[in-house]
C-alpha positions, 0 to 999 in steps of 0.5 A: 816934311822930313823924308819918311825913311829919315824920320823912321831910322831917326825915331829907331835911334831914339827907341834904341838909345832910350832901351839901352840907357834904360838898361833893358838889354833883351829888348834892345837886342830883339829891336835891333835885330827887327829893326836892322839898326846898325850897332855903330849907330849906338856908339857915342861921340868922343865930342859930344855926350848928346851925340851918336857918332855924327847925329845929334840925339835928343833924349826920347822921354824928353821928347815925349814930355814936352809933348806931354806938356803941351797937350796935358788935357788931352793925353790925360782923356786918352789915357782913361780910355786905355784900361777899364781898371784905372786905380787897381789895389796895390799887390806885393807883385814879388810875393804873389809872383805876379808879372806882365802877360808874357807877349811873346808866347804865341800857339800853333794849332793841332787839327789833327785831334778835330779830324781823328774824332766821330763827326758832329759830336758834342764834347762835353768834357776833355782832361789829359792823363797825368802823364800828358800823352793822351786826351780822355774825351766824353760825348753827349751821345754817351762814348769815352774816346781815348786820344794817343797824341802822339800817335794822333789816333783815338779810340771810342768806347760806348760807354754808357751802355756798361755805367749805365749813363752818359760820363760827366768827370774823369781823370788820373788816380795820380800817377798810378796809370788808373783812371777814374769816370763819374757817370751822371748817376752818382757813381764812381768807376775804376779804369785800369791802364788799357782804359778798361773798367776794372772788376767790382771797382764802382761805387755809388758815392752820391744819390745824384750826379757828381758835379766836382771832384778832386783826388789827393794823394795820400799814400802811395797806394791810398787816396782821397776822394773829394766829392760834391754833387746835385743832392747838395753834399760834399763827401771825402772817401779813401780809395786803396789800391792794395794788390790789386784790389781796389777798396773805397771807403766813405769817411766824413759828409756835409750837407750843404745849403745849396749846389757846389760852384767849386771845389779846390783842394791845397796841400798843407804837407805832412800831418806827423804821421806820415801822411799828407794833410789837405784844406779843402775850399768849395764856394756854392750858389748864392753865397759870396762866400768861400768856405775851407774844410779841414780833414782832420785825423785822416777821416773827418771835414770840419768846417775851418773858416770863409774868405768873404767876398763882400764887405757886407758883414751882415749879407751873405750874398752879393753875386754868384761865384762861378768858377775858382781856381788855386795858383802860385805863381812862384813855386812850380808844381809838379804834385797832384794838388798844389801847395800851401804857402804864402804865395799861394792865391784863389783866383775867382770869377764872378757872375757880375753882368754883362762883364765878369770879374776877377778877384784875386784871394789870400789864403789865411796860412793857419790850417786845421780847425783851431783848437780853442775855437768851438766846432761850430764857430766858424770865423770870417775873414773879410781882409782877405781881397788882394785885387779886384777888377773888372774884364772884357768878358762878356756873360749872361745869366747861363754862362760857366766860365772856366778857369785855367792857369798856363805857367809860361803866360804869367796870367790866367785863362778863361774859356766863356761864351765867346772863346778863349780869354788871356787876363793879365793878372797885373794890369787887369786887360782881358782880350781874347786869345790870339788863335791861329786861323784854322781854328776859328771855332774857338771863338765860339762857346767854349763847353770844355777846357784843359791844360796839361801836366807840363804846360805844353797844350792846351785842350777846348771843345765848343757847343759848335761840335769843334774841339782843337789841341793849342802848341804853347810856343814859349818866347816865340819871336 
């Protein structure tokens, strides 16, 4: 047997000359400086083609298919055993921006965040401001703890006892530096930049909690306020901020057959009059179903059309959608509610068991209610699936996965039962997050999760009372 420190330099030479023929110059770059192989080693021989300086070269893919040959049965048994996702759809990868999970992004954890926090407190909800310099945090025991991240302090406000109820939702009214909660009464509550509740600025939007809500700006000083909740309604209100004084007006209500699952909101740009237009695509309990709202004149929902999510044309259920998400993994958004264009996907996770799945979802690009169709006359699309595979996410009956999307990874994010899962949206692999070992609570129950404004952190608390900040370190080496 051939000497080991002969047989490794010798496979090293083979690896390099095969990336540098392949023309995949970082990659050679990273292996010879991890490998330490010398540069001359590379150079060709005057004598011979097949030669690097004095050593005979075989051509690596050579190589591996005269192995391949010889033993066809067994690599292809091998080769079943690599992805649970054999034969995936095939994607126009450059259209939808899709690309390889990014490897080489790595995270660092943050403990400060866990340590400045009230001791063996569930967190049920965890957002950063616009701005990404703070983390708003509400307890099951009723407090709202503001978080300075740079400062690593943070600031408890009992809450409860001014709204009355423990806070479920809150988040940024855009950039204005206010800041909106939604106890589980229904209500809606105006903060101002202290994180203080601004005078006669609450609103009882829904007779029971709120479950989901988006805000979209409108106007520089107005907003949408999209709202579903337990009494089984979706709303739209305009919020005004004129002077100082804060005005909500209710606009338009559906009444849903069932409780709201999701709600997202995409921009379709300017209406032609000045103002922004929004689709608005919610996905409820026992329905396979998504259905897209127009706001039409600034004031109305109407119901536009469904993306089905089975082929069944005459089954509207199949299984439960659980969480849904807008991305587009070509344009970069910096706005308040993404974009509409043809790269533009809804990426969907299902109530599938024991193994959640994701589906991957064109959006039609037509928007608004067609004027030729009657008002209630919705159309169907059941062509709309770009891809759908199977993960390694494990879930049962009572499981909420939640999705989020971190740019510089190239896929998507889950948090479920049994921690933080990265999903490669061009493969299909799902594996859980490789998480420093300070945090090893993350691999518990994740009950909240949030990434921030400039992609740099990501937020997640488990029902085992932990709660860590993650440093995205981009093409870690």
């Amino acid at each position: 047997m051939a000497d080991n420190s002969t047989s490794r330099f010798y496979t090293n030479l083979l690896i390099a000359n095969y990336l540098k023929h392949n023309g995949l110059e970082d990659t050679l770059a990273a292996f010879i400086r991890e490998t330490a192989l010398p540069l001359s080693a590379l150079e060709k021989s005057d004598s011979s083609n097949s030669n690097v300086g004095e050593i005979p070269l075989e051509d690596l893919q050579s190589v591996v298919e005269d192995r391949i040959y010889y033993k066809r049965q067994s690599f292809k048994d091998r080769f079943k055993t690599l992805s649970i996702n054999d034969d995936l759809a095939p994607i126009d990868n450059a259209k939808y921006g899709i690309q390889p999970w990014n490897h080489s992004l790595k995270f660092s954890i943050d403990v400060k965040l866990n340590k400045s926090l009230p001791k063996d407190t569930l967190f049920i909800s965890a957002t950063f401001t616009e701005d990404s310099k703070y983390i708003l945090l509400s307890s099951a025991t009723g407090y709202l703890v503001i978080y300075d991240i740079e400062k690593a302090t943070s600031k408890s406000f009992k809450i409860n006892e001014k709204v009355k109820s423990i806070v479920k939702l809150y988040g940024p009214i855009g950039s204005s530096g206010y800041q909106y909660v939604c106890p589980m009464n229904g209500s809606f509550y105006l903060l101002n930049n202290d994180f203080e509740l601004v005078n006669n600025a609450v609103w009882k939007i829904h007779a029971r909690m709120i479950t989901h809500i988006k805000i979209c700006n409108v106007t520089e000083s107005s907003w949408f306020v999209i709202t579903s909740g337990m009494d089984n309604f979706l709303r739209l209100s305009l919020l005004e901020i004129k002077n100082g004084n804060t005005f909500l007006t209710k606009l338009s209500e559906i009444k849903l057959a069932s409780n709201c699952t999701s709600l997202n909101v995409i921009a379709n740009g300017d209406d032609g009059n000045g103002q922004n237009s929004f689709s608005v695509f919610l996905t409820r309990a026992e329905y396979t179903h998504i259905a897209c709202y127009s706001i039409i004149d600034a004031k109305n929902l109407v119901h536009s059309y469904n993306i089905a999510l089975n082929n069944a044309e005459f089954s509207t259920y199949a299984f439960n959608i659980r969480d849904v998400m807008a991305v587009d993994y070509v344009h970069s958004n910096t706005k308040d509610t993404i974009g509409l264009s043809p790269s533009t996907m809804l990426v969907v996770a299902t109530s599938h068991k024991p193994y959640m799945r994701l589906i991957l979802v064109e959006i039609p690009m037509n928007t608004g209610h067609p004027k030729a169709m009657k008002l209630d006359k919705v159309q169907t699309y059941y062509d709309k699936i770009l891809r759908n595979f199977a993960t390694e996410i494990y879930q049962d009956d009572f499981s909420l996965p939640i999705l989020g999307k971190l740019e510089s990874s190239n896929g998507v994010l889950v948090g479920n039962d049994e921690g933080i899962y990265s999903v490669d949206l061009m493969t299909g692999d799902s594996r859980l997050l490789n998480i420093p070992g300070e945090a090893n609570s993350l691999h518990d129950r994740i009950k909240c999760m949030d990434i921030s404004k400039d992609q740099m952190r990501v937020v997640a608390g488990t029902s085992t009372k932990s709660i860590y900040i993650l440093n995205v370190i981009k093409n870690a080496q």
